[in-house]
gemmi code that builds the backbone of each chain (N, CA, C; Angstrom):
import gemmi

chains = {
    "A": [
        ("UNK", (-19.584, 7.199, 0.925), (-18.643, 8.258, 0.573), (-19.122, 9.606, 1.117)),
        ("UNK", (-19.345, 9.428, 2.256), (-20.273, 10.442, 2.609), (-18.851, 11.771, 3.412)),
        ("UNK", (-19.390, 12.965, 3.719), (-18.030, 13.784, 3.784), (-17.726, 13.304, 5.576)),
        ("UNK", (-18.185, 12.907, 5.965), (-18.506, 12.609, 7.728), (-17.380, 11.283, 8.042)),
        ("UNK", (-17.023, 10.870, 6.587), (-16.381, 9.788, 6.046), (-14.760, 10.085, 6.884)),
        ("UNK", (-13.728, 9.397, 7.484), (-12.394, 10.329, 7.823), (-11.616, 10.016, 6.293)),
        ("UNK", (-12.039, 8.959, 5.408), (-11.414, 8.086, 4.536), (-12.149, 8.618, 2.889)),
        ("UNK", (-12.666, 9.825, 2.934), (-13.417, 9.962, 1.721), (-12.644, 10.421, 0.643)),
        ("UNK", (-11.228, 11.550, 1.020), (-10.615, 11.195, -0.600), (-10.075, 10.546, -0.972)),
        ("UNK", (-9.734, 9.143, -0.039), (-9.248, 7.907, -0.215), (-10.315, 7.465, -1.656)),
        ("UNK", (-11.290, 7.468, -0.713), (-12.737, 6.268, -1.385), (-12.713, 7.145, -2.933)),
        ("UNK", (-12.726, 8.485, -2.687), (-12.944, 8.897, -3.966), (-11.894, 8.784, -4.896)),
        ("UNK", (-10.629, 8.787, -4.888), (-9.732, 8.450, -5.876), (-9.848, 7.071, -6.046)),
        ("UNK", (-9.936, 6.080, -5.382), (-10.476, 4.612, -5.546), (-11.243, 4.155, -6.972)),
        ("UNK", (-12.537, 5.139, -6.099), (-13.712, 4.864, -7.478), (-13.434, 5.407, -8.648)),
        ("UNK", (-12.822, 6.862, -8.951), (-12.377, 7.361, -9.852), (-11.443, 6.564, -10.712)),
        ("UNK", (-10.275, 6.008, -9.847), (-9.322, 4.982, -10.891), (-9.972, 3.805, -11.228)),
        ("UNK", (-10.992, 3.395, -10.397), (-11.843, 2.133, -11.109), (-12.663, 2.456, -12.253)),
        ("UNK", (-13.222, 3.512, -12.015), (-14.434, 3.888, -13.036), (-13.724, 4.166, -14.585)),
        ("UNK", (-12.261, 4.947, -14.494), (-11.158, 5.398, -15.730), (-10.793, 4.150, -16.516)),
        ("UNK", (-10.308, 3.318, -15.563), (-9.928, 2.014, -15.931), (-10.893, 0.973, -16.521)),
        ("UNK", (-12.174, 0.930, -16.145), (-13.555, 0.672, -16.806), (-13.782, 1.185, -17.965)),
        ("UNK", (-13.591, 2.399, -17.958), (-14.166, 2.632, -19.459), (-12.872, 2.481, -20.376)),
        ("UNK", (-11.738, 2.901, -20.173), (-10.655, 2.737, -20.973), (-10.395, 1.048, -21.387)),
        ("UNK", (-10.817, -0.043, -20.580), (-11.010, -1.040, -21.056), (-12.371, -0.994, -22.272)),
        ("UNK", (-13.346, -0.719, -21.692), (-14.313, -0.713, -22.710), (-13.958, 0.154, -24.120)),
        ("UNK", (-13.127, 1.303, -24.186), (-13.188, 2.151, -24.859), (-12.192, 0.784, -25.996)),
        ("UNK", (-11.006, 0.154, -25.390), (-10.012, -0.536, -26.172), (-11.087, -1.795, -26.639)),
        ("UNK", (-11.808, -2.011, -26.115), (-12.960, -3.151, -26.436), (-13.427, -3.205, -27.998)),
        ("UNK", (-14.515, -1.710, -27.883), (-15.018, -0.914, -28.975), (-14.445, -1.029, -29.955)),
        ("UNK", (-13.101, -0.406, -29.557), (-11.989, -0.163, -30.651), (-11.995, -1.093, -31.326)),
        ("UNK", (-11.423, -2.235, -31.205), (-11.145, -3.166, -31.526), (-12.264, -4.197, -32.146)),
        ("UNK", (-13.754, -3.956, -31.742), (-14.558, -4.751, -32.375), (-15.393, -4.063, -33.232)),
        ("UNK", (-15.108, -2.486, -33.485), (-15.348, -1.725, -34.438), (-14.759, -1.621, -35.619)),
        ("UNK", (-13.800, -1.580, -35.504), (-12.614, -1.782, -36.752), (-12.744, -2.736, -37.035)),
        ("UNK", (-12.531, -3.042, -38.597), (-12.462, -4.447, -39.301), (-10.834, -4.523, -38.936)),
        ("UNK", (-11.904, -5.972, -38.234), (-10.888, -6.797, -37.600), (-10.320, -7.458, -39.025)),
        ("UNK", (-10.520, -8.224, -39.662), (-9.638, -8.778, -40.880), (-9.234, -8.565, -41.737)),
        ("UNK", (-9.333, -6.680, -41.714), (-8.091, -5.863, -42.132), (-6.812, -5.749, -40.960)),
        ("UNK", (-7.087, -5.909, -39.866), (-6.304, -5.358, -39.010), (-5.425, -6.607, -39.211)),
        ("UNK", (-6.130, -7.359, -39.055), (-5.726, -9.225, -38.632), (-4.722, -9.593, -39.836)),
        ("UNK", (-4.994, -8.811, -41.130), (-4.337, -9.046, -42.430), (-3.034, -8.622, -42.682)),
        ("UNK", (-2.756, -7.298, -42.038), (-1.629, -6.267, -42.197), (-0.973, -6.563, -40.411)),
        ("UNK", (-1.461, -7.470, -39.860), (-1.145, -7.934, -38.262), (-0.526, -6.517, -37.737)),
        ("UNK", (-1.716, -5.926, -37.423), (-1.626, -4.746, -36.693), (-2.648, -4.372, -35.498)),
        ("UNK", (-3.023, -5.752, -35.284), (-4.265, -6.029, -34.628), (-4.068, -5.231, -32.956)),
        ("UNK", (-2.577, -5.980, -32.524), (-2.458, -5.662, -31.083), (-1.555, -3.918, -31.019)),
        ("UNK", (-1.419, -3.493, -31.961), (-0.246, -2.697, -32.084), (-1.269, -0.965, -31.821)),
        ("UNK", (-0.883, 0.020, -31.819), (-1.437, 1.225, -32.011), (-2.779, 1.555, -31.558)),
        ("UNK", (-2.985, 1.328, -30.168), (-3.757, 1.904, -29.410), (-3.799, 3.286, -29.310)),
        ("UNK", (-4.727, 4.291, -28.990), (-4.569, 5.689, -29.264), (-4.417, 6.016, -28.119)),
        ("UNK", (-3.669, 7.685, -28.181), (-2.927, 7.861, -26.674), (-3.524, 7.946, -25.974)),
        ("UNK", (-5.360, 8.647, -26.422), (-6.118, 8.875, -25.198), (-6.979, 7.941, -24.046)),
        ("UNK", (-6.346, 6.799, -24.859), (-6.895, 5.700, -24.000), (-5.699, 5.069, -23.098)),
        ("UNK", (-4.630, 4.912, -23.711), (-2.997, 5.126, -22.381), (-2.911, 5.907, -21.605)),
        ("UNK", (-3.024, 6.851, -21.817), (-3.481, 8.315, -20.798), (-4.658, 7.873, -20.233)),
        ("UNK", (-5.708, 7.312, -20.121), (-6.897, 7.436, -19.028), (-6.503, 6.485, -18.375)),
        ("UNK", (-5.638, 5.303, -19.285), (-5.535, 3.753, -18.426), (-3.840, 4.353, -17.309)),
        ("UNK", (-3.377, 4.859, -17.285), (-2.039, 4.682, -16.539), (-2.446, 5.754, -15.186)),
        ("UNK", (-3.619, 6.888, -15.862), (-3.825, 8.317, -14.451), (-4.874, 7.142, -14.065)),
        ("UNK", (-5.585, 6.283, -14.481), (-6.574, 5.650, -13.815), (-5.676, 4.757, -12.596)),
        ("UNK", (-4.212, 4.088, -13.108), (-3.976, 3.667, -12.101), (-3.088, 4.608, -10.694)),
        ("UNK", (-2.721, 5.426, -11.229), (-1.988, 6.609, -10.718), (-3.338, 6.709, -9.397)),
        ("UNK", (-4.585, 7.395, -9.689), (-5.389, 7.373, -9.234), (-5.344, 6.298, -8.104)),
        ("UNK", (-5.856, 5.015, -8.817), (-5.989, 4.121, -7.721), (-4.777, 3.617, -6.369)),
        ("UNK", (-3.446, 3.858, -6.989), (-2.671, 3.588, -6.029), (-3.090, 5.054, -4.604)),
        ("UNK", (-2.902, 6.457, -5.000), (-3.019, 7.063, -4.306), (-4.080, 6.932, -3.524)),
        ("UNK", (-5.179, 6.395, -3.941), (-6.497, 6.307, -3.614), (-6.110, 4.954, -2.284)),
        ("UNK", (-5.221, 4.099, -2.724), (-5.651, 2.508, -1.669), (-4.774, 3.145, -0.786)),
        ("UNK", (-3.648, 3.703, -0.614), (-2.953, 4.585, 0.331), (-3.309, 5.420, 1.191)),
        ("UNK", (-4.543, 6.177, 0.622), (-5.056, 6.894, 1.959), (-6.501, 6.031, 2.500)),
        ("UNK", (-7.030, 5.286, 1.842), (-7.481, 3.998, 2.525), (-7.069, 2.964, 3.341)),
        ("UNK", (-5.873, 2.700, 3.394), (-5.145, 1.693, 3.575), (-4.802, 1.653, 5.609)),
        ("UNK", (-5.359, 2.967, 6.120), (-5.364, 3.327, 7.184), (-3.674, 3.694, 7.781)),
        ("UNK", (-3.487, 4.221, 8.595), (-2.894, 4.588, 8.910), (-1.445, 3.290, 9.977)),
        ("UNK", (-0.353, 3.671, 9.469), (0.925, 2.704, 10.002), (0.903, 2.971, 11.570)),
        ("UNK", (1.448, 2.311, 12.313), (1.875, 2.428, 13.792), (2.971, 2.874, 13.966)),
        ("UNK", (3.723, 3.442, 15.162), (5.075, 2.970, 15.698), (5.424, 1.892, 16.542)),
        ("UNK", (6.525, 1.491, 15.861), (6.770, -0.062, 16.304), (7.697, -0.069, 17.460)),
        ("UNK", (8.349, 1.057, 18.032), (9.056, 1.187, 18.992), (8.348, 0.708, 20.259)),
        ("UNK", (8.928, 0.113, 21.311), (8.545, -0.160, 22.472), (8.009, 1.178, 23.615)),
        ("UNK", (9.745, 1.923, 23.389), (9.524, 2.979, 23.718), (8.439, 4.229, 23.575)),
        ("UNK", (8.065, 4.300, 22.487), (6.873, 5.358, 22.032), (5.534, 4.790, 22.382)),
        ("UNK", (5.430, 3.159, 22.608), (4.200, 2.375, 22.429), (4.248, 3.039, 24.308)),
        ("UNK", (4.729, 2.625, 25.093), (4.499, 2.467, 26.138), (4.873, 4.002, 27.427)),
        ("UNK", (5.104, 5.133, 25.969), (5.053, 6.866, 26.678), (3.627, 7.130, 26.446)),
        ("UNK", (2.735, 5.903, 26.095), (1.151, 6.248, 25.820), (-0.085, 5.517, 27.144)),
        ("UNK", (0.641, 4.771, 27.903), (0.330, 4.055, 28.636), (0.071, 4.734, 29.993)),
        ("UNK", (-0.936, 4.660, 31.093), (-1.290, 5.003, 31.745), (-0.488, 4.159, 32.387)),
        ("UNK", (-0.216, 4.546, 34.157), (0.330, 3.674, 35.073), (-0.789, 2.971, 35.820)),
        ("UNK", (-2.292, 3.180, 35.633), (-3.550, 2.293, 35.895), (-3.388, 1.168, 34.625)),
        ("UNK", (-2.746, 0.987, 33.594), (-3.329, 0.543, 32.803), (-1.817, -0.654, 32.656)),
        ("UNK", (-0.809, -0.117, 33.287), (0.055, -0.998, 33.338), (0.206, -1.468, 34.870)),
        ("UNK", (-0.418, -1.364, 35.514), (-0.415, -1.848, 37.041), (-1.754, -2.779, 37.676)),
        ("UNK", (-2.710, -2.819, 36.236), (-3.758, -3.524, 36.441), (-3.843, -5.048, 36.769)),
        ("UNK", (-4.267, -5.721, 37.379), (-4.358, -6.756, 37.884), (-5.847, -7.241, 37.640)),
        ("UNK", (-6.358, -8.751, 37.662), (-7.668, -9.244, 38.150), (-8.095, -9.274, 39.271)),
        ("UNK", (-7.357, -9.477, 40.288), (-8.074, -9.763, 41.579), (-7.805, -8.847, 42.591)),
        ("UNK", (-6.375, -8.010, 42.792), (-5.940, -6.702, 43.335), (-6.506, -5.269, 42.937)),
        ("UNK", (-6.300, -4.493, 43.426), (-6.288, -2.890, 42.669), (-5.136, -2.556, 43.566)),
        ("UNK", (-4.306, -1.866, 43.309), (-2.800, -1.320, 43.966), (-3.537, -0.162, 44.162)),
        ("UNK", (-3.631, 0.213, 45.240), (-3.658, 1.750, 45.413), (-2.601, 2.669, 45.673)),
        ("UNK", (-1.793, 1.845, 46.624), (-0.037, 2.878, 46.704), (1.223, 2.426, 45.535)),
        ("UNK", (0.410, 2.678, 44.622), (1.762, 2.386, 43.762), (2.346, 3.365, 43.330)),
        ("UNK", (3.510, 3.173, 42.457), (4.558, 4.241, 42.758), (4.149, 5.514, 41.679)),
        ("UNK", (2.947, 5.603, 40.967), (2.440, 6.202, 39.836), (2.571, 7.913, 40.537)),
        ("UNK", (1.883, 7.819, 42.047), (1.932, 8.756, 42.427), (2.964, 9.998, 42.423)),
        ("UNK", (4.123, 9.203, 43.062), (5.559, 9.688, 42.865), (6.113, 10.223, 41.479)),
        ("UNK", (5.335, 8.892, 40.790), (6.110, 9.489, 39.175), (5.592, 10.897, 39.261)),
        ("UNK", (4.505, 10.969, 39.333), (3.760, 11.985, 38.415), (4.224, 13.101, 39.546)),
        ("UNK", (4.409, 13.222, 40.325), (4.996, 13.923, 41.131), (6.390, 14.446, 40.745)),
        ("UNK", (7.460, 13.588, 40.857), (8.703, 13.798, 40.279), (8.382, 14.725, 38.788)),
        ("UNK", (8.017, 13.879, 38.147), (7.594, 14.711, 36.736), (7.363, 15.436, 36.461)),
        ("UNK", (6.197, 16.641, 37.518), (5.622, 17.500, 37.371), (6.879, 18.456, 38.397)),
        ("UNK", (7.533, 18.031, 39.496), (8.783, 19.284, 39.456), (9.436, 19.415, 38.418)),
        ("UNK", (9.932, 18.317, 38.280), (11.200, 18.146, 36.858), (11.036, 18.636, 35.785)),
        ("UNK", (9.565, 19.296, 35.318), (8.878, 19.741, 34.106), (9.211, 21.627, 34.279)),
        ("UNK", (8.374, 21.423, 35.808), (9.092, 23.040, 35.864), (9.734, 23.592, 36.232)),
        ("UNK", (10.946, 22.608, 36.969), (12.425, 22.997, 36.810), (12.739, 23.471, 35.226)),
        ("UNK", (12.414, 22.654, 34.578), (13.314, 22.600, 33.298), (12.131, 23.946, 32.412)),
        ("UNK", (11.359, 24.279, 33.061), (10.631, 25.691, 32.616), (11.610, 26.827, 31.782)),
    ],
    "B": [
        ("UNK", (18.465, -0.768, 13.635), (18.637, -0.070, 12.406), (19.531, -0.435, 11.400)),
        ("UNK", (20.817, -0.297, 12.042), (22.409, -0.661, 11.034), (21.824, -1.675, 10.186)),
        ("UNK", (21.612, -2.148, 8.985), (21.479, -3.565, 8.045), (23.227, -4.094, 8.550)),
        ("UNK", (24.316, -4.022, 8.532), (25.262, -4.600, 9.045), (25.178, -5.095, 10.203)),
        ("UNK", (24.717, -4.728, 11.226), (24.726, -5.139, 12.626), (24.368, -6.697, 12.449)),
        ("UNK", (24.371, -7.483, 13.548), (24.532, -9.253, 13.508), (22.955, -8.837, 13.938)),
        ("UNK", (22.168, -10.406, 13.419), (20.874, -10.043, 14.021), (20.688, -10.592, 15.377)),
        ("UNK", (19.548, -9.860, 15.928), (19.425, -9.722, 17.593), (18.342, -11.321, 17.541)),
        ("UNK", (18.426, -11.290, 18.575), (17.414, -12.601, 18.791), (16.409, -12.085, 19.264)),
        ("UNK", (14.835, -13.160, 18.858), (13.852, -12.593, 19.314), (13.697, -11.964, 20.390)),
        ("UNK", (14.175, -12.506, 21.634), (13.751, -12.246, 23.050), (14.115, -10.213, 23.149)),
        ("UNK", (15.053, -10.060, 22.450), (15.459, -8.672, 22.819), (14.274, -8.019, 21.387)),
        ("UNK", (14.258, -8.771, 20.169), (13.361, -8.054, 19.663), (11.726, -7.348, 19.772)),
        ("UNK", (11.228, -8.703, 20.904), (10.345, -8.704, 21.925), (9.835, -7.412, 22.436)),
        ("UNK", (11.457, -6.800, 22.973), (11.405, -6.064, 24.028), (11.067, -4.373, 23.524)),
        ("UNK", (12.020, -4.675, 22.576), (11.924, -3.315, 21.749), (11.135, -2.807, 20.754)),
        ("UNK", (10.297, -3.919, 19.927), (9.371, -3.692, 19.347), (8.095, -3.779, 20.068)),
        ("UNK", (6.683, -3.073, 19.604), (5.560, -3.854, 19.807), (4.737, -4.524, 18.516)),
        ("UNK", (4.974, -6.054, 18.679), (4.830, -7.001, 18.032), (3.192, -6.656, 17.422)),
        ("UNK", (2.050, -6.478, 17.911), (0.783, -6.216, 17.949), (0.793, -4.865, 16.657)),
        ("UNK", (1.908, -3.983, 16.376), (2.287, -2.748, 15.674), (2.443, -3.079, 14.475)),
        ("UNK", (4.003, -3.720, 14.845), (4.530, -4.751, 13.747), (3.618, -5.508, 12.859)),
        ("UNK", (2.191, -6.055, 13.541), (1.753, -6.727, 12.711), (0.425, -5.637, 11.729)),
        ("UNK", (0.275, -5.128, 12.310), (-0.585, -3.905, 11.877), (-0.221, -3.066, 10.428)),
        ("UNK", (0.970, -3.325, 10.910), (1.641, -2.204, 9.973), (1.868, -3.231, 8.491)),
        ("UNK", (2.386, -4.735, 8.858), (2.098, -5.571, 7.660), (1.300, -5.672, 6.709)),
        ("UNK", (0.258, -5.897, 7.701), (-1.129, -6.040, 7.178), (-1.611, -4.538, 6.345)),
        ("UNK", (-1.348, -3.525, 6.754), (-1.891, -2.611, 5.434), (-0.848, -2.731, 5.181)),
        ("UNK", (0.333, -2.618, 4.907), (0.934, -2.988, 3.715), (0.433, -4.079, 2.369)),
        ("UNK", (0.253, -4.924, 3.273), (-0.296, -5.846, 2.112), (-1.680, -5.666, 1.252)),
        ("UNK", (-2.257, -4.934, 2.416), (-3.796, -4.395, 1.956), (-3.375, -3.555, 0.307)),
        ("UNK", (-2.839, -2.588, 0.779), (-2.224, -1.917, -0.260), (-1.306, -2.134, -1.723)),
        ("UNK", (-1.082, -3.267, -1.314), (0.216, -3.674, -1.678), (-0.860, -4.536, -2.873)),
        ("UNK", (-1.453, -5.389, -2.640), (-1.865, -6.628, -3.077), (-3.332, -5.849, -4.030)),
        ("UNK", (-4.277, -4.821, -3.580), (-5.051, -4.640, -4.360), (-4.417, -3.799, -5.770)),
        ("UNK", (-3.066, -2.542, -5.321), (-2.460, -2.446, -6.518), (-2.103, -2.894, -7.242)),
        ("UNK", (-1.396, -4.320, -7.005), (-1.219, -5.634, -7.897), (-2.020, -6.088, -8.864)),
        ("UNK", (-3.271, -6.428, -8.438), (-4.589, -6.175, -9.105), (-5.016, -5.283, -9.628)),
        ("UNK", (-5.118, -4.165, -9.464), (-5.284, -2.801, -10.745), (-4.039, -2.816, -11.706)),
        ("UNK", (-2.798, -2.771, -10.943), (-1.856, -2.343, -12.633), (-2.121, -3.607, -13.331)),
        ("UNK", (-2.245, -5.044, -13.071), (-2.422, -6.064, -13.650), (-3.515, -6.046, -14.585)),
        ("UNK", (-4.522, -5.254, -14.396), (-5.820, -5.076, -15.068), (-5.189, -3.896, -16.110)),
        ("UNK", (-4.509, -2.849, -15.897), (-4.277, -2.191, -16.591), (-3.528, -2.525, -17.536)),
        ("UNK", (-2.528, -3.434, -17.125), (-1.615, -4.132, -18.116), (-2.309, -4.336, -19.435)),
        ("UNK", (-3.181, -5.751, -18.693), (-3.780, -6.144, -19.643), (-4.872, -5.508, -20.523)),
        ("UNK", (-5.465, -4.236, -20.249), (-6.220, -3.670, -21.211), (-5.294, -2.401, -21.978)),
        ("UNK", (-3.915, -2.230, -21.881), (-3.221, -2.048, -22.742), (-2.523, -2.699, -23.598)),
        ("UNK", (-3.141, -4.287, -23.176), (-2.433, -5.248, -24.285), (-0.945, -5.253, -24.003)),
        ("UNK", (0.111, -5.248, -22.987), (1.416, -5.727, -22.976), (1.840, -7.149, -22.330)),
        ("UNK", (2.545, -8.032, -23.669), (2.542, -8.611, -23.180), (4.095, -9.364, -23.568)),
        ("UNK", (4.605, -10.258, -22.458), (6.170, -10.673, -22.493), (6.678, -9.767, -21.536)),
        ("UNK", (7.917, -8.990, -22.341), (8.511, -8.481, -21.291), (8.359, -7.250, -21.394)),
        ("UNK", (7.258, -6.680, -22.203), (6.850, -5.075, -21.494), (5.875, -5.133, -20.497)),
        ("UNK", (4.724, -6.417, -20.430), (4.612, -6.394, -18.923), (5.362, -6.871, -17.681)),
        ("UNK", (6.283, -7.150, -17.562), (7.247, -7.124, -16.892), (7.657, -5.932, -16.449)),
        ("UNK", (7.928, -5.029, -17.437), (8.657, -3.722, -17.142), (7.968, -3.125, -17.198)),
        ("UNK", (6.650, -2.843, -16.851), (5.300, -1.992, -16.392), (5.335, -2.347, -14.916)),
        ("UNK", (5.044, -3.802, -14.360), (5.054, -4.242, -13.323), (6.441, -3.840, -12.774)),
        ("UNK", (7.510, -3.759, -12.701), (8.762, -3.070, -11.899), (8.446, -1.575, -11.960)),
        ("UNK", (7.984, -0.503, -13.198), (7.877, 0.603, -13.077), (6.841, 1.339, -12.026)),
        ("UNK", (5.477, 0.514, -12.066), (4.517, 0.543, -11.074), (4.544, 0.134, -9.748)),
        ("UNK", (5.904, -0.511, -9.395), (6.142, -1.238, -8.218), (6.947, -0.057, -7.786)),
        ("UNK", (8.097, 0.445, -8.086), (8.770, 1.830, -7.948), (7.781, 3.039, -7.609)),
        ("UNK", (6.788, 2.965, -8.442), (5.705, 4.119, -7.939), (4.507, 4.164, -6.838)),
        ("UNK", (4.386, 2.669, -6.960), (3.994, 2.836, -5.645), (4.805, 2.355, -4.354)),
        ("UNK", (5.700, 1.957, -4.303), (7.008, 2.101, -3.329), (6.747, 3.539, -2.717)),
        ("UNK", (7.342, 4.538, -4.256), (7.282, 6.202, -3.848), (6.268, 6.468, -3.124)),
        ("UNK", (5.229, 6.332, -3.088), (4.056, 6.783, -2.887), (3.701, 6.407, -1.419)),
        ("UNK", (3.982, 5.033, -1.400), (3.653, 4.076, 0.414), (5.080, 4.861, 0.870)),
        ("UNK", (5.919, 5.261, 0.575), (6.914, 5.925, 1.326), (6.805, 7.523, 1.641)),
        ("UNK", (6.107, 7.928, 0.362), (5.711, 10.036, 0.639), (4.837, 9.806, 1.655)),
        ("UNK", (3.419, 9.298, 1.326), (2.120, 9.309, 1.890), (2.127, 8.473, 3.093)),
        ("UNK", (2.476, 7.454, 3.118), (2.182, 6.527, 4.268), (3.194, 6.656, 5.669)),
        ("UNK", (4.172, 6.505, 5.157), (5.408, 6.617, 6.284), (6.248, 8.631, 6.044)),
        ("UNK", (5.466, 9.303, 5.350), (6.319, 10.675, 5.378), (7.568, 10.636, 5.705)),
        ("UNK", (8.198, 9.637, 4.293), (9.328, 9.705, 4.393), (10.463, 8.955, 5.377)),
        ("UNK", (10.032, 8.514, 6.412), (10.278, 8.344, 7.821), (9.873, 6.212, 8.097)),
        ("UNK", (10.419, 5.486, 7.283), (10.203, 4.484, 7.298), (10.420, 3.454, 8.482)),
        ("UNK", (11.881, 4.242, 8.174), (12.402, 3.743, 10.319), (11.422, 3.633, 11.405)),
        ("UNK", (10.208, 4.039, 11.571), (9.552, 4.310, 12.702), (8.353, 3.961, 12.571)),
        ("UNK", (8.548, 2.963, 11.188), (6.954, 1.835, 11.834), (7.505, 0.420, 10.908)),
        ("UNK", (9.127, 0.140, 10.538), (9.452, -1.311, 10.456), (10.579, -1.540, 10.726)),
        ("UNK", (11.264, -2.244, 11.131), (12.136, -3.502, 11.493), (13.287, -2.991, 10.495)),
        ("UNK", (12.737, -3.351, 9.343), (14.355, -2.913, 8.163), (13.785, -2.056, 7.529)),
        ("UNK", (12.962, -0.933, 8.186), (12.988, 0.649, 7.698), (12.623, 1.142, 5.927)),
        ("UNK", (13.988, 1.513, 5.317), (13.532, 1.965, 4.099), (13.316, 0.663, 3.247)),
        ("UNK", (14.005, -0.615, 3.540), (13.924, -2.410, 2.677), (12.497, -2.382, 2.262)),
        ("UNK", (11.695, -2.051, 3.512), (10.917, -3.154, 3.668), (9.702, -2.397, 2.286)),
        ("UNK", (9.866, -1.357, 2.659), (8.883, -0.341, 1.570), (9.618, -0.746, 0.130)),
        ("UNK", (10.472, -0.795, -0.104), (10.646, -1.196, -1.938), (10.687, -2.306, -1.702)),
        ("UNK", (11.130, -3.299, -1.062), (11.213, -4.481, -1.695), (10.211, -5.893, -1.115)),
        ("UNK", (9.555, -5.371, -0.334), (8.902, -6.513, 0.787), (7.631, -7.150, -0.295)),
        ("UNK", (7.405, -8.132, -0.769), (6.361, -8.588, -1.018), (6.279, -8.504, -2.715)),
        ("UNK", (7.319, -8.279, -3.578), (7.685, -8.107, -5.272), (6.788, -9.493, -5.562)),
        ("UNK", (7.320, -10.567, -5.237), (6.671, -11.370, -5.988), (5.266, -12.088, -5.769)),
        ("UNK", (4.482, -11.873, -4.930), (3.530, -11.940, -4.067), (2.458, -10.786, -4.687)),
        ("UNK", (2.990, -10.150, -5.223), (2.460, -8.882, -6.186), (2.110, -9.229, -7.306)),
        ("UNK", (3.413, -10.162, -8.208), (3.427, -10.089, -9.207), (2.643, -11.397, -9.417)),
        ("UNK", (2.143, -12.592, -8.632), (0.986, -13.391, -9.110), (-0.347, -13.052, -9.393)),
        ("UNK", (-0.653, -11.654, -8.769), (-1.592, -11.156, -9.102), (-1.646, -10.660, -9.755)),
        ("UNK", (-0.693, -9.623, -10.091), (-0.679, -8.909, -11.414), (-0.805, -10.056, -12.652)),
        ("UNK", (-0.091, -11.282, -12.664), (-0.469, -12.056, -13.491), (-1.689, -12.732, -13.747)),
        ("UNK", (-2.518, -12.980, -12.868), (-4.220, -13.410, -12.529), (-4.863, -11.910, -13.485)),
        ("UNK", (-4.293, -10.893, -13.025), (-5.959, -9.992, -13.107), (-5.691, -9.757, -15.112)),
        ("UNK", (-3.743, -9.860, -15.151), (-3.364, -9.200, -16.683), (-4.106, -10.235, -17.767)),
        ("UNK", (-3.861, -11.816, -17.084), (-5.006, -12.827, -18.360), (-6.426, -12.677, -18.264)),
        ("UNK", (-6.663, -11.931, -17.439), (-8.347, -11.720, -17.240), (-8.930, -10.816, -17.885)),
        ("UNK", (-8.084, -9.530, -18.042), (-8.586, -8.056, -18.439), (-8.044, -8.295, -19.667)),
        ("UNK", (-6.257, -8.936, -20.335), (-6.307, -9.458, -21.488), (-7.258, -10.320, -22.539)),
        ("UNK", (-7.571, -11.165, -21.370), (-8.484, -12.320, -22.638), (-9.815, -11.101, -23.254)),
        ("UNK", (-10.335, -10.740, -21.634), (-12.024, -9.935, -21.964), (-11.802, -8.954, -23.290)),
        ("UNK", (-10.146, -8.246, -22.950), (-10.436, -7.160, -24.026), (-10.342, -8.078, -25.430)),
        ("UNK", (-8.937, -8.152, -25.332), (-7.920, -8.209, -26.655), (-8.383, -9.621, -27.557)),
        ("UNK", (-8.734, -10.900, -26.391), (-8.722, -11.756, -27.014), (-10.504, -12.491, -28.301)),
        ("UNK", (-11.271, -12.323, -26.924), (-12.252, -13.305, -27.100), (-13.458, -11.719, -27.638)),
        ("UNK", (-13.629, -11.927, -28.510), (-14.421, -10.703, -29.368), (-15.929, -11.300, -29.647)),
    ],
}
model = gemmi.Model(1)
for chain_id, residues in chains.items():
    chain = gemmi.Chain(chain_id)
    for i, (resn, *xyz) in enumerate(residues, 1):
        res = gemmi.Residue()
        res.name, res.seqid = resn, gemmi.SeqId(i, " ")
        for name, pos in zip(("N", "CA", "C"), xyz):
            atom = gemmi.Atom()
            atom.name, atom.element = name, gemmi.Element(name[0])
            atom.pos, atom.b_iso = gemmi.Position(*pos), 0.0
            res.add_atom(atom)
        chain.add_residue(res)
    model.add_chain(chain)
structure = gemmi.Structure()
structure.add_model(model)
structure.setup_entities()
């Protein structure tokens, strides 16, 4: 989790909703094996009336963690053909194993392109 | 785009997508998708709901993080990294979710609520 990290307030809301969610389990644990249980068990109020401050740590704990696996989760692509291949070099789409093209038409493009750019200046 | 339009056949889908993207973009989805499953499921169960208020925790948490893979991940802009765009973010993968949420809710249920 170091700051050099590109993914660190990912990691850190992560651990944070794990660590909330940890103790708010433990805290409902306690609860529950602190209290006489066979009063609770008697008046069957056993599962009922959890206190708010433990709903509140358990729901921001998950609040937490979703935001947290989201900016972990790395980053989506574009799935367009078009956008995939305005990233592409004309060495990198003209490559071959056993050739190297040297007169290919890359030249021209980039030629055409570069009037057409400052025409449209 | 259109959801009405007839569907295209692979060969043109081929052309217009990049398939290698497409699959990228699945895959954290599911990354995402599948470990939240597993936390609200844990959370479920150490709030003790059980029947059909975990049910309706699991749809409310599925809505929020929908919101969330749609603010944060795609800014809004879903069209431009899937196939069926805004679908695929709410609804792709509900029940594929919800076996896990059911695995982690008897796990974090039994530890808390049950076995003392």
């Amino acid at each position: 989790m170091s700051p050099k990290d590109a993914n660190w307030p990912g990691r850190f809301f992560c651990v944070t909703g794990l660590l909330l969610l940890s103790h708010s389990a433990y805290s409902t644990y306690e609860r529950t094996t602190r209290t006489d249980l066979a009063y609770l068990k008697a008046v069957d109020r056993s599962e009922t009336g959890l206190p708010l401050d433990i709903i509140i740590e358990c729901l921001v704990s998950v609040l937490f963690f979703m935001v947290g696996v989201t900016l972990v989760a790395g980053d989506l692509k574009e799935i367009l053909m078009e956008t995939e291949m305005s990233k592409q070099t004309i060495d990198k789409l003209d490559a071959r194993p056993s050739f190297i093209t040297f007169n290919h038409r890359g030249r021209k493009g980039a030629r055409a392109l570069k009037t057409l750019t400052k025409r449209n200046l | 785009m259109n959801p009405a339009a007839p569907p295209q056949n692979i060969a043109q889908d081929a052309l217009k997508y990049t398939p290698a993207n497409l699959q990228h973009n699945a895959q954290v989805m599911l990354f995402a998708r599948s470990s939240v499953a597993a936390v609200t499921g844990a959370a479920a169960g150490v709030l003790g709901l059980t029947g059909k208020d975990g049910f309706v925790f699991y749809g409310i948490t599925w809505l929020v993080m929908s919101f969330v893979l749609w603010s944060l991940k795609t800014r809004f802009r879903p069209d431009l990294y899937f196939k069926n765009g805004a679908r695929e973010i709410w609804t792709e993968g509900v029940f594929g979710g919800l076996l896990s949420f059911i695995l982690f809710h008897t796990f974090l249920y039994g530890m808390v609520h049950l076995y003392q």
